[in-house]
PDB file of N, CA, C, O and CB in Angstrom:
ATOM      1  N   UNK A   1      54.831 -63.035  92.445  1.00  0.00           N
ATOM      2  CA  UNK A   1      55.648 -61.912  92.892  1.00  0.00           C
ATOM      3  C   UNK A   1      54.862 -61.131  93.932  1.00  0.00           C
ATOM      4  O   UNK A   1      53.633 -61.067  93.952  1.00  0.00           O
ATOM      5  CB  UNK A   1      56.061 -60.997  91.698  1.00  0.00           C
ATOM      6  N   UNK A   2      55.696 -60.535  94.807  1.00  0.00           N
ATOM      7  CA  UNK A   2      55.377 -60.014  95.611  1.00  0.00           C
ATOM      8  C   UNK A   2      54.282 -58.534  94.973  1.00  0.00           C
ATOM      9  O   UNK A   2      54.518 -57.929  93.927  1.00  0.00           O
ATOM     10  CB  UNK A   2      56.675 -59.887  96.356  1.00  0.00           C
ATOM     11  N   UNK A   3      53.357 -58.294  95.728  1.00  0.00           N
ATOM     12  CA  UNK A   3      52.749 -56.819  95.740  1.00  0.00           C
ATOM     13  C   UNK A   3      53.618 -55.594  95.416  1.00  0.00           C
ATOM     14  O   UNK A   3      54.742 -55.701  95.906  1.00  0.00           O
ATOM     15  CB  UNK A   3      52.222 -56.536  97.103  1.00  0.00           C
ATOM     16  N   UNK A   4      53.376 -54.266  94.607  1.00  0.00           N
ATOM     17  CA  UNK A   4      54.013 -53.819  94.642  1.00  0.00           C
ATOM     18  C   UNK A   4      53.621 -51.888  95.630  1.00  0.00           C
ATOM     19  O   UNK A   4      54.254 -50.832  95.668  1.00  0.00           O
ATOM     20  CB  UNK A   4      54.368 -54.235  93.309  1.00  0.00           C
ATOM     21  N   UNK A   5      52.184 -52.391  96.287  1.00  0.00           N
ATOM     22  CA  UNK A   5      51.242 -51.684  96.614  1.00  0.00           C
ATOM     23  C   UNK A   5      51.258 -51.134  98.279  1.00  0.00           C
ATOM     24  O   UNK A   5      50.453 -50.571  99.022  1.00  0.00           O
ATOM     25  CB  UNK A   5      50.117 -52.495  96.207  1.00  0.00           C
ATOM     26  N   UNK A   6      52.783 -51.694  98.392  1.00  0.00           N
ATOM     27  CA  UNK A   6      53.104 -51.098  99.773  1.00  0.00           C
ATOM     28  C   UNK A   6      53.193 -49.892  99.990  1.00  0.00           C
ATOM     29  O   UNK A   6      52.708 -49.316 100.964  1.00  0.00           O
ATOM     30  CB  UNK A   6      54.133 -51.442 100.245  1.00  0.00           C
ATOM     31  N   UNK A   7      54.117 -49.161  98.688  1.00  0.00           N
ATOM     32  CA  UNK A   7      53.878 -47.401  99.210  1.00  0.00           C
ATOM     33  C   UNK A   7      53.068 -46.468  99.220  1.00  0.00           C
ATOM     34  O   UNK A   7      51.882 -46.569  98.908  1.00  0.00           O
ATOM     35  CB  UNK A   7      54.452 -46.661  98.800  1.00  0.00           C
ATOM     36  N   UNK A   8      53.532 -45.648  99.518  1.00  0.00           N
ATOM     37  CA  UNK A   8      52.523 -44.809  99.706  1.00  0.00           C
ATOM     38  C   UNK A   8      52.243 -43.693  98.255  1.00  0.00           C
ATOM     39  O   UNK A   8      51.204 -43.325  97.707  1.00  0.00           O
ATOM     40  CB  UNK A   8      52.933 -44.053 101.116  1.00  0.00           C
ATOM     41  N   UNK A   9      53.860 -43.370  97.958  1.00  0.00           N
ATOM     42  CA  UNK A   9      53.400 -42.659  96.418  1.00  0.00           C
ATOM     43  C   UNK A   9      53.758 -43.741  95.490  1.00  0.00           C
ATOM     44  O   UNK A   9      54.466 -44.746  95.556  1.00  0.00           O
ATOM     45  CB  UNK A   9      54.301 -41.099  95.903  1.00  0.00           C
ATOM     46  N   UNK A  10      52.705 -42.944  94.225  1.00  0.00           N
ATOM     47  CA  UNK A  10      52.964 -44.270  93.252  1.00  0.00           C
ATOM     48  C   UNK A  10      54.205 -44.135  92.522  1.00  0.00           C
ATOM     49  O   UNK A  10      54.903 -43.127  92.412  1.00  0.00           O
ATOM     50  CB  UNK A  10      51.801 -44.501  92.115  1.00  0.00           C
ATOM     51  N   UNK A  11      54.394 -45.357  92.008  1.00  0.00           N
ATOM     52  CA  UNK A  11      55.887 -45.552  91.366  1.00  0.00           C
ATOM     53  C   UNK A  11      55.570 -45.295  89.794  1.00  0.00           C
ATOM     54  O   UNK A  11      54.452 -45.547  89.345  1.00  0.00           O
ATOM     55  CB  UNK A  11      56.632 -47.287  91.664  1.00  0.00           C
ATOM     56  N   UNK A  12      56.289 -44.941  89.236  1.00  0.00           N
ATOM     57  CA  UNK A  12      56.758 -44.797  87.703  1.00  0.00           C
ATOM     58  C   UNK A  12      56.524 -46.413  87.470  1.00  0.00           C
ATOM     59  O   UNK A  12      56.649 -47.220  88.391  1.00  0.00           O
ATOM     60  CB  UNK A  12      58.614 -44.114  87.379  1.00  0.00           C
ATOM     61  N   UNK A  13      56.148 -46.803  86.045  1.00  0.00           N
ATOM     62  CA  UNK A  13      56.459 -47.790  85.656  1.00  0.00           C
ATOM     63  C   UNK A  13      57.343 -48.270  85.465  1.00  0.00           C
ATOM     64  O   UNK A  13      57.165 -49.473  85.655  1.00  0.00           O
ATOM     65  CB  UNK A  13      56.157 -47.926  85.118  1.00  0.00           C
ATOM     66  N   UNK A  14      58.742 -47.978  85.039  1.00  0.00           N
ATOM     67  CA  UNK A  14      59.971 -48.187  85.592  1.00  0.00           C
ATOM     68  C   UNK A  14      60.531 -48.226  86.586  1.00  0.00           C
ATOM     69  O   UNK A  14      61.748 -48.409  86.560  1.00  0.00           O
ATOM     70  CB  UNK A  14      60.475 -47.752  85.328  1.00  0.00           C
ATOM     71  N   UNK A  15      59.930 -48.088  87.676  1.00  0.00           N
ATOM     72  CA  UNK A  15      60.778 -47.903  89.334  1.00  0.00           C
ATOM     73  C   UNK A  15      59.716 -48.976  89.711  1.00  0.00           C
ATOM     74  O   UNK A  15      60.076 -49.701  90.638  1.00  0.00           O
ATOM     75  CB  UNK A  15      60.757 -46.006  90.487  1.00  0.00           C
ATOM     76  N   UNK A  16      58.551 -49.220  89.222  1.00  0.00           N
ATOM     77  CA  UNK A  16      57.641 -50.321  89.307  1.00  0.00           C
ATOM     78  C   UNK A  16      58.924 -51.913  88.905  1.00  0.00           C
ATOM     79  O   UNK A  16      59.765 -52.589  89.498  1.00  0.00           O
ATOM     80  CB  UNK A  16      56.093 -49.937  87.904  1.00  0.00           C
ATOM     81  N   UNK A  17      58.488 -51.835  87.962  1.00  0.00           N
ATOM     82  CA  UNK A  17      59.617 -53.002  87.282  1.00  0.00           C
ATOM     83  C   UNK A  17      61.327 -52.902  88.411  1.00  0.00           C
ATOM     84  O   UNK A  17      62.077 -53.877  88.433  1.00  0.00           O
ATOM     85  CB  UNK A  17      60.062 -52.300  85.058  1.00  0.00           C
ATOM     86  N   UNK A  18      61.470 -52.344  88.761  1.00  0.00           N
ATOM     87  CA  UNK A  18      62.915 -52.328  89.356  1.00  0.00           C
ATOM     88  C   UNK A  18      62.791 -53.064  90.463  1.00  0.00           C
ATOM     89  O   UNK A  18      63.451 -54.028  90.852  1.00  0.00           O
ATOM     90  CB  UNK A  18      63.538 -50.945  89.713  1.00  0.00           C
ATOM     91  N   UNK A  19      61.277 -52.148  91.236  1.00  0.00           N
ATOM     92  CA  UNK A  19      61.033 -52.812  92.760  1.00  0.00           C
ATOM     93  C   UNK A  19      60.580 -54.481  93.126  1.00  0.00           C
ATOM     94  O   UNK A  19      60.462 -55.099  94.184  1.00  0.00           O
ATOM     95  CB  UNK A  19      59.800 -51.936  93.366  1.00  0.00           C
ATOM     96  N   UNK A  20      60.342 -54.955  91.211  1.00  0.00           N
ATOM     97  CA  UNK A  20      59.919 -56.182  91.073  1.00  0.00           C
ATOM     98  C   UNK A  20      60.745 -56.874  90.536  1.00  0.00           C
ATOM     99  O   UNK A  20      60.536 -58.068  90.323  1.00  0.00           O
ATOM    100  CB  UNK A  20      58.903 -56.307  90.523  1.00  0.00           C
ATOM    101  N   UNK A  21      61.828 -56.282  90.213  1.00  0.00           N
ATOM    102  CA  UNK A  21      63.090 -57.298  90.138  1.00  0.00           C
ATOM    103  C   UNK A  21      64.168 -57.268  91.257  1.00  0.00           C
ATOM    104  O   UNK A  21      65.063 -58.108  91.355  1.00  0.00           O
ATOM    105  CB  UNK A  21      63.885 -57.023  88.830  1.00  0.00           C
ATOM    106  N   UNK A  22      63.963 -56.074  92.198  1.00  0.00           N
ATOM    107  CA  UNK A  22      64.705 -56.364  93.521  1.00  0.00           C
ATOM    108  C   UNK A  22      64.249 -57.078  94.593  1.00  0.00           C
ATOM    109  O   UNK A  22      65.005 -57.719  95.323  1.00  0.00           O
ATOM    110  CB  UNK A  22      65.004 -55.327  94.079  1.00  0.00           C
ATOM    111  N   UNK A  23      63.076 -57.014  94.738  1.00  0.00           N
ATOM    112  CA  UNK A  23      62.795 -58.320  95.194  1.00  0.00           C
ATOM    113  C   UNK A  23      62.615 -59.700  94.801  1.00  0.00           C
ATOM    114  O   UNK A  23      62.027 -60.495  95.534  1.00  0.00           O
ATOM    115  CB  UNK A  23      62.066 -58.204  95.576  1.00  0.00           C
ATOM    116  N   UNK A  24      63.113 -60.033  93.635  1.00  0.00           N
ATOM    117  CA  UNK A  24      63.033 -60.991  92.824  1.00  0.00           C
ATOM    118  C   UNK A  24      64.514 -61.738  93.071  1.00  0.00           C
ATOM    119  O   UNK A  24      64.721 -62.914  92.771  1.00  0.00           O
ATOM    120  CB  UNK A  24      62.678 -60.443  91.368  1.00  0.00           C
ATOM    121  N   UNK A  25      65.417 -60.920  93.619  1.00  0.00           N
ATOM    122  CA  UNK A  25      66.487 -60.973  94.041  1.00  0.00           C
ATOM    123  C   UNK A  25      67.819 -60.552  92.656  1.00  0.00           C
ATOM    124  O   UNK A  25      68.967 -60.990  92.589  1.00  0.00           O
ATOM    125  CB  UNK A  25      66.436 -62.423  94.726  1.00  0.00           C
ATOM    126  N   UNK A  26      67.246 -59.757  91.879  1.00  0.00           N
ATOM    127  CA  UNK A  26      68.310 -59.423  90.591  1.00  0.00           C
ATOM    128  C   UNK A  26      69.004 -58.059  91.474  1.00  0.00           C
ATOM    129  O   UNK A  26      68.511 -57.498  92.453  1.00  0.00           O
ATOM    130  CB  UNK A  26      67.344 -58.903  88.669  1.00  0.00           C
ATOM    131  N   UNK A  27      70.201 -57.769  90.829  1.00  0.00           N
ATOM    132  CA  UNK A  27      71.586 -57.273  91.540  1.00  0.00           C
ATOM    133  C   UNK A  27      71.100 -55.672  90.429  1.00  0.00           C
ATOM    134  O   UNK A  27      70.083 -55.805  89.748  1.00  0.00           O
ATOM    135  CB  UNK A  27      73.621 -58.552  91.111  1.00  0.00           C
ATOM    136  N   UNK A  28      71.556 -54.855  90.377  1.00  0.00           N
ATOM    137  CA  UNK A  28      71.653 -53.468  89.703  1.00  0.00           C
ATOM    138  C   UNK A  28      71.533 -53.406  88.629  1.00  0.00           C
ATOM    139  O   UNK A  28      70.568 -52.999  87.983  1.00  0.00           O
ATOM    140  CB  UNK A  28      72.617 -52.820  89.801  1.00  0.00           C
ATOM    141  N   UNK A  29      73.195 -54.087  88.055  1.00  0.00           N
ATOM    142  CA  UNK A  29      73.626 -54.608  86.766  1.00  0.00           C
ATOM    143  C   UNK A  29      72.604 -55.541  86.347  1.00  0.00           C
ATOM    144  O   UNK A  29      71.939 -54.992  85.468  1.00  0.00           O
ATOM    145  CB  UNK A  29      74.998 -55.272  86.807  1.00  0.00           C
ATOM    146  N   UNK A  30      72.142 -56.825  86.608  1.00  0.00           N
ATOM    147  CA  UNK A  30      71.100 -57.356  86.337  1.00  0.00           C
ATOM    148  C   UNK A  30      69.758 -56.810  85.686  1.00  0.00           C
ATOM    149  O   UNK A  30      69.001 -57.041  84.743  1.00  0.00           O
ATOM    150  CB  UNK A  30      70.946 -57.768  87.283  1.00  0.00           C
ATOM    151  N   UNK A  31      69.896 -56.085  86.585  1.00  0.00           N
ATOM    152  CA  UNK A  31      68.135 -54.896  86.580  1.00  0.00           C
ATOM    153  C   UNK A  31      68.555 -54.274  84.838  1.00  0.00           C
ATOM    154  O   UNK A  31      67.813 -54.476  83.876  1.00  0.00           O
ATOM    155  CB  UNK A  31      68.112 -52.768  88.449  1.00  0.00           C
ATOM    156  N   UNK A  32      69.820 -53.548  84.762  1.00  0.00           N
ATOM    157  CA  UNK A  32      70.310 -52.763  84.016  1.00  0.00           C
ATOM    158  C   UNK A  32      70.229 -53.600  82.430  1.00  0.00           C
ATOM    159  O   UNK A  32      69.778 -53.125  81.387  1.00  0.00           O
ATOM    160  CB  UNK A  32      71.721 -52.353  84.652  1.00  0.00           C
ATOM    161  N   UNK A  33      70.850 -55.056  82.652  1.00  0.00           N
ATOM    162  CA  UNK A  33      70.700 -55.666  81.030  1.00  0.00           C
ATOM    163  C   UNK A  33      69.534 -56.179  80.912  1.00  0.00           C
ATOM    164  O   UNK A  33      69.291 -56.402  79.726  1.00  0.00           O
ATOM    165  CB  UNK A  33      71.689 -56.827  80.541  1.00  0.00           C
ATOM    166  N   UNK A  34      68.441 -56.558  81.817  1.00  0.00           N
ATOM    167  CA  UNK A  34      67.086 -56.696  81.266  1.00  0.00           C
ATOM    168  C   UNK A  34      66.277 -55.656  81.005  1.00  0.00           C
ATOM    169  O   UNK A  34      65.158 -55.802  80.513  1.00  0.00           O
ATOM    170  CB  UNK A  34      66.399 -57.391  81.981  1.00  0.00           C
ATOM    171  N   UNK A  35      66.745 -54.618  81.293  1.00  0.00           N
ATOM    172  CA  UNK A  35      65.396 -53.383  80.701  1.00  0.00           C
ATOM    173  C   UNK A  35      65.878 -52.521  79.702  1.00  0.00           C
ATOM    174  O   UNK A  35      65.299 -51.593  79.138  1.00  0.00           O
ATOM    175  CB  UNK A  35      64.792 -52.196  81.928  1.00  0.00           C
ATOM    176  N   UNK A  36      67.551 -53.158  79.496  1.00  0.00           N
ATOM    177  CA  UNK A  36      68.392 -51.948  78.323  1.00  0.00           C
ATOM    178  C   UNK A  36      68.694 -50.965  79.068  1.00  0.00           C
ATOM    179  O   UNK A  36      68.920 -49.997  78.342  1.00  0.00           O
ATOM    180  CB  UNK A  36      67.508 -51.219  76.985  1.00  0.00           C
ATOM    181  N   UNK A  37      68.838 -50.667  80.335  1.00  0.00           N
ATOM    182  CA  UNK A  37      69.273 -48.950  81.202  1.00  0.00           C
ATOM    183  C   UNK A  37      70.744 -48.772  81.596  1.00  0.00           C
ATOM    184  O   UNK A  37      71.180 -49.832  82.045  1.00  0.00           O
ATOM    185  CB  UNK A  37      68.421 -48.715  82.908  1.00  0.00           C
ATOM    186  N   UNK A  38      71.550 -47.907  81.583  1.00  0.00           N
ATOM    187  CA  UNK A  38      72.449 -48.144  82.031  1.00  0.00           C
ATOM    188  C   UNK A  38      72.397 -48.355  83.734  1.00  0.00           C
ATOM    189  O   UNK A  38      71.356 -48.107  84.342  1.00  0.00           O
ATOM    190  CB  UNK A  38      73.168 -47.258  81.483  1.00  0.00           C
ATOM    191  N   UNK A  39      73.447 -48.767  84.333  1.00  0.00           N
ATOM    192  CA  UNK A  39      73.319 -49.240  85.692  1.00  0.00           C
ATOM    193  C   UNK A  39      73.209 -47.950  86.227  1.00  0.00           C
ATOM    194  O   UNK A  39      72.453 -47.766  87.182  1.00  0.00           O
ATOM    195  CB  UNK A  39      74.475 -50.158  86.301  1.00  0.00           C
ATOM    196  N   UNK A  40      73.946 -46.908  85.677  1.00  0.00           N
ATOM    197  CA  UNK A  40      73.411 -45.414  86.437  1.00  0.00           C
ATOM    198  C   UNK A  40      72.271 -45.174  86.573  1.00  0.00           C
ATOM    199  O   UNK A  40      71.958 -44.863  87.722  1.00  0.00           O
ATOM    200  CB  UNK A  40      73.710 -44.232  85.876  1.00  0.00           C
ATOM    201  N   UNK A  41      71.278 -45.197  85.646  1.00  0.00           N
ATOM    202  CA  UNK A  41      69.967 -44.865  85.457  1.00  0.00           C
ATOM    203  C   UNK A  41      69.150 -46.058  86.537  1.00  0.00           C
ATOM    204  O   UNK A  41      68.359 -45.855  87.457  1.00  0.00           O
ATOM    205  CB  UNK A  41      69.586 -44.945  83.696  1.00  0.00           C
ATOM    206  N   UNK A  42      69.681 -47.277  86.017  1.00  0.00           N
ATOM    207  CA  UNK A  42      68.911 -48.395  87.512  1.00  0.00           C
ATOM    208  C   UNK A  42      69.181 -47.502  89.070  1.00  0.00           C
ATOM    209  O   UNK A  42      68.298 -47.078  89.815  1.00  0.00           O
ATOM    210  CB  UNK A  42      70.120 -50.448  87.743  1.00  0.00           C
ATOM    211  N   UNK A  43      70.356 -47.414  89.219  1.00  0.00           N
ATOM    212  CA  UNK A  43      70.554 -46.991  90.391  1.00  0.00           C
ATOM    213  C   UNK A  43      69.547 -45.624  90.545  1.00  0.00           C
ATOM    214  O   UNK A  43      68.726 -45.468  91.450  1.00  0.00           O
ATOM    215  CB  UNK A  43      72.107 -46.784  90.567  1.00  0.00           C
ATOM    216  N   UNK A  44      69.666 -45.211  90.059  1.00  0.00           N
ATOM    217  CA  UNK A  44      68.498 -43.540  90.185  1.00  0.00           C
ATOM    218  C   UNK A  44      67.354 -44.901  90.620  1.00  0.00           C
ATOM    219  O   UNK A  44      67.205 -45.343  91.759  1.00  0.00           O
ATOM    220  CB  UNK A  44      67.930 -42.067  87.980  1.00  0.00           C
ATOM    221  N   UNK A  45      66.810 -45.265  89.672  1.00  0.00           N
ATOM    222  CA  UNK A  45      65.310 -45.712  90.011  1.00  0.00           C
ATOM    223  C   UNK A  45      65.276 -46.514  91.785  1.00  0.00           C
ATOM    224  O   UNK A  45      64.446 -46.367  92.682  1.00  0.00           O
ATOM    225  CB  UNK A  45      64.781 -47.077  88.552  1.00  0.00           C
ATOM    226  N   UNK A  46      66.485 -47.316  91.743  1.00  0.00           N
ATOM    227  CA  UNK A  46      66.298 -47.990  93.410  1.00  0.00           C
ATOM    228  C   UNK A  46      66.863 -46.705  94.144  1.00  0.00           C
ATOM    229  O   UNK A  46      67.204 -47.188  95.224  1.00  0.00           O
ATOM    230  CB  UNK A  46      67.422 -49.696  93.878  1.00  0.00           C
ATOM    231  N   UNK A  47      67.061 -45.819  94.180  1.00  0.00           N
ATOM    232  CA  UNK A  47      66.963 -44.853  95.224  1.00  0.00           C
ATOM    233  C   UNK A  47      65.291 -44.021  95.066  1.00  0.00           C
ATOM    234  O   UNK A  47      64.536 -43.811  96.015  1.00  0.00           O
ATOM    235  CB  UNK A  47      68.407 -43.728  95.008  1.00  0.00           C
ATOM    236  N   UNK A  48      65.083 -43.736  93.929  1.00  0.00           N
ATOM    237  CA  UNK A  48      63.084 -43.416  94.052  1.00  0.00           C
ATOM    238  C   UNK A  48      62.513 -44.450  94.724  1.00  0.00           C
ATOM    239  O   UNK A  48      61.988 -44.133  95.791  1.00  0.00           O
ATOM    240  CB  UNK A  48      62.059 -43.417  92.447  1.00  0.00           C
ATOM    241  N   UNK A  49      62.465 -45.569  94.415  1.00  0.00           N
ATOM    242  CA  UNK A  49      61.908 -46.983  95.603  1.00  0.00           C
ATOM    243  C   UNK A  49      62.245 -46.451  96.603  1.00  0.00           C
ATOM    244  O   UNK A  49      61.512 -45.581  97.073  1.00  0.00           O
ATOM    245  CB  UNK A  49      62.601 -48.630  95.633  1.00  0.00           C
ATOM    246  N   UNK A  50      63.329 -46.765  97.179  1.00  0.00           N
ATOM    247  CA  UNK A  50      63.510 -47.011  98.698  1.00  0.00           C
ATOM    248  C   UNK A  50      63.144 -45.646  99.385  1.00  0.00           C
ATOM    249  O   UNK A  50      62.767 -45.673 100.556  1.00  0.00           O
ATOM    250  CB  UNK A  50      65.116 -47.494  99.098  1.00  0.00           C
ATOM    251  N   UNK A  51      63.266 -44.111  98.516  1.00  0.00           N
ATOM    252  CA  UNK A  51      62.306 -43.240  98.786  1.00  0.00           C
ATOM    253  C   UNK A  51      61.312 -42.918  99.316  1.00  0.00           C
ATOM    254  O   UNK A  51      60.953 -42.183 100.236  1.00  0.00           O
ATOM    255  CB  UNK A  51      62.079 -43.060  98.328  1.00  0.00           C
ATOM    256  N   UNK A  52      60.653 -43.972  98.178  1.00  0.00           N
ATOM    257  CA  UNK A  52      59.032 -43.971  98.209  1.00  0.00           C
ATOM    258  C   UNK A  52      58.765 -44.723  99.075  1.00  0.00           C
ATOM    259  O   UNK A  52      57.648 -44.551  99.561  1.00  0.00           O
ATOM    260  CB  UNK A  52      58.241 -44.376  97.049  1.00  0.00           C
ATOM    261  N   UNK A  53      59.551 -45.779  99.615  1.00  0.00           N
ATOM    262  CA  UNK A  53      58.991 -47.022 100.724  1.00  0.00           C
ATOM    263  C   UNK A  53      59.487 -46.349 101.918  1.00  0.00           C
ATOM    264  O   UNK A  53      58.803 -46.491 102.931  1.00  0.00           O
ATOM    265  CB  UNK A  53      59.705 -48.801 100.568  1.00  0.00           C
ATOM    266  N   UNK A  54      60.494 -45.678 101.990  1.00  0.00           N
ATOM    267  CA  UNK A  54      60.985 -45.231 103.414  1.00  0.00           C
ATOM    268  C   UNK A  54      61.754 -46.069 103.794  1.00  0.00           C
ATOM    269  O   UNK A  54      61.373 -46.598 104.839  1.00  0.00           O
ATOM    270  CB  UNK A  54      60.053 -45.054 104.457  1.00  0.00           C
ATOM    271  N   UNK A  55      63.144 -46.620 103.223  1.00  0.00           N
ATOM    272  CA  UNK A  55      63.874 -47.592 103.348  1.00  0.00           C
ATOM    273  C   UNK A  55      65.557 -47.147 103.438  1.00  0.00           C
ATOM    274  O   UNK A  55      65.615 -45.947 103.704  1.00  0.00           O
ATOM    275  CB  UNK A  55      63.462 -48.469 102.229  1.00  0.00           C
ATOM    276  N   UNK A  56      66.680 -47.647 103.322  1.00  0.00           N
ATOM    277  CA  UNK A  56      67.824 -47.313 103.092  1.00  0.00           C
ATOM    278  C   UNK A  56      68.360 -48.441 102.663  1.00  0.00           C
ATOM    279  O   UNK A  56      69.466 -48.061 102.279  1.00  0.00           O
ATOM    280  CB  UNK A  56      68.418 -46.728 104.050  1.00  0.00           C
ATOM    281  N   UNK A  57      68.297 -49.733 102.451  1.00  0.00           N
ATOM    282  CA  UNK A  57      68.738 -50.615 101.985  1.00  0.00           C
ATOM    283  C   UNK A  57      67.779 -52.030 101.326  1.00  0.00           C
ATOM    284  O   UNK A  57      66.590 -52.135 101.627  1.00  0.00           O
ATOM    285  CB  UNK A  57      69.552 -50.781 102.932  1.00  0.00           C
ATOM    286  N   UNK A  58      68.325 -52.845 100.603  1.00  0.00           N
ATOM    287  CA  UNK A  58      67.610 -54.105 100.363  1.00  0.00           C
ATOM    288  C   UNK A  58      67.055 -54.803 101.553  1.00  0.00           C
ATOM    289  O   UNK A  58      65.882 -54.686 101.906  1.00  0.00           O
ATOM    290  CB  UNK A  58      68.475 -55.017  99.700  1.00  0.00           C
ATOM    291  N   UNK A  59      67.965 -55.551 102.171  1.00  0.00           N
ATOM    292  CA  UNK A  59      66.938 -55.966 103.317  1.00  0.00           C
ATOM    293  C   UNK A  59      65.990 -55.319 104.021  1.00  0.00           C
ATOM    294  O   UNK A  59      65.166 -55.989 104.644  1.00  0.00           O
ATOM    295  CB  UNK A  59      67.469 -56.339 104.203  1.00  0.00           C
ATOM    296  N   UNK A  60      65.940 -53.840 104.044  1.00  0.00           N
ATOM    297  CA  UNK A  60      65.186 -53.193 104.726  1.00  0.00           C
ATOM    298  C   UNK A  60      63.131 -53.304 103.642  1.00  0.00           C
ATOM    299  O   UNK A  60      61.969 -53.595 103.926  1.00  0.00           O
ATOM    300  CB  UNK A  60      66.234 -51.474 104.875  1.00  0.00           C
ATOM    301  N   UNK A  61      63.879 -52.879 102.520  1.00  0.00           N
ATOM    302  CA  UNK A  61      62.993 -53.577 101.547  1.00  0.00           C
ATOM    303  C   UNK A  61      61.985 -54.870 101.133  1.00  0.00           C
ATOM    304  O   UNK A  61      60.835 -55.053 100.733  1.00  0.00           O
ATOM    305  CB  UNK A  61      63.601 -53.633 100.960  1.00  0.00           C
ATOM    306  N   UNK A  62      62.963 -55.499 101.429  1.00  0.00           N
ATOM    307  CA  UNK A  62      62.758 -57.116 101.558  1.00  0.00           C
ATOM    308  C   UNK A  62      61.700 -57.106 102.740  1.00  0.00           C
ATOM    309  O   UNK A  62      60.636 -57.641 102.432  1.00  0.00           O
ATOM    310  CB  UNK A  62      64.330 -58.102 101.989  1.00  0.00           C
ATOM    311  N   UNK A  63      61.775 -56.618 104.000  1.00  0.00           N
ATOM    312  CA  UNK A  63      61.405 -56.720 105.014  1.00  0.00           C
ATOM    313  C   UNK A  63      59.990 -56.131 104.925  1.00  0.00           C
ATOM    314  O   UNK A  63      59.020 -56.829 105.223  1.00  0.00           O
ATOM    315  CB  UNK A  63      62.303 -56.240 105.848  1.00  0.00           C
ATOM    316  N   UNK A  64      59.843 -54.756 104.486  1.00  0.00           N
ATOM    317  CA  UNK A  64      59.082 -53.840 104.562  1.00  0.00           C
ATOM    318  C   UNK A  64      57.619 -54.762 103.350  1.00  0.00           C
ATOM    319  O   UNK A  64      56.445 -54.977 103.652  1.00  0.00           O
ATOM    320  CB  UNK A  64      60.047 -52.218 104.072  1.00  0.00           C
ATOM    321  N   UNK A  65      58.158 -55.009 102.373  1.00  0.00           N
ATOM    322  CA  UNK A  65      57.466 -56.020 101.004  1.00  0.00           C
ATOM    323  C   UNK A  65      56.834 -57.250 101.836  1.00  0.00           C
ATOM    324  O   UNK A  65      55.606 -57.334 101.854  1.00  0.00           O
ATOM    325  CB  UNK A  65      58.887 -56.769  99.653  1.00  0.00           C
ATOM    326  N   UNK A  66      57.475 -58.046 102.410  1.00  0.00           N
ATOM    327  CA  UNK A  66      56.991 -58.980 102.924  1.00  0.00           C
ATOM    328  C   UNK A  66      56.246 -59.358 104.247  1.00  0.00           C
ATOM    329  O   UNK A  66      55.913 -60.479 104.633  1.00  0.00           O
ATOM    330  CB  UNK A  66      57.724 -59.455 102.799  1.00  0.00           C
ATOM    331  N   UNK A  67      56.062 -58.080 104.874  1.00  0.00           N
ATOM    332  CA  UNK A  67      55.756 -58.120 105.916  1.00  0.00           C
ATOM    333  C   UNK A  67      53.773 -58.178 105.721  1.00  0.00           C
ATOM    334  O   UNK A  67      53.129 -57.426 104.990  1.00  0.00           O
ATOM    335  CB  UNK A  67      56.614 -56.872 106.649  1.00  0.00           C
ATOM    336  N   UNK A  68      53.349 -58.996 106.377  1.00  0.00           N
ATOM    337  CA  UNK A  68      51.662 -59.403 106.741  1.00  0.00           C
ATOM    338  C   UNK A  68      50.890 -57.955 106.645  1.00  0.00           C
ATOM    339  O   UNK A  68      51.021 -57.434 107.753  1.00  0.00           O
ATOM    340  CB  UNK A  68      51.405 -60.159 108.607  1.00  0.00           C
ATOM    341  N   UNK A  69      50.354 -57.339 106.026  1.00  0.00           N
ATOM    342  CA  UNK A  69      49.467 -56.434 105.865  1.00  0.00           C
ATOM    343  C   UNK A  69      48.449 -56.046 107.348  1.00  0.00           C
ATOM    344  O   UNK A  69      47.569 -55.187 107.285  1.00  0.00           O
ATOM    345  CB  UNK A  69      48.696 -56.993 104.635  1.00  0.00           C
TER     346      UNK A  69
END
């Protein structure tokens, strides 16, 4: 799995786990029945990510994660 050491503030251990199943390619709902959260509560956490990364969407994410250090 990808690094999760791109941002700049640190993530919650839960917004940790989120940012490592969205790039893993799992969907909200997905995120939501593997950790027990409701999809409301997932959604809070991928808006703290993309926050913390300086992003507005998945691909932007995707992009930002994978990009050569």
């Amino acid at each position: 799995m990808i690094s999760t050491a791109t941002h700049e503030r640190p993530l919650s251990r839960r917004a940790t786990q989120t940012l490592d199943a969205l790039l893993g390619g799992a969907s909200e709902k997905e995120i939501a029945d593997r950790m027990g959260l409701s999809i409301h509560t997932v959604h809070q956490y991928v808006k703290t990510v993309y926050r913390a990364l300086g992003v507005r969407s998945r691909a932007e994410l995707m992009a930002r994660c994978m990009r050569p250090r």
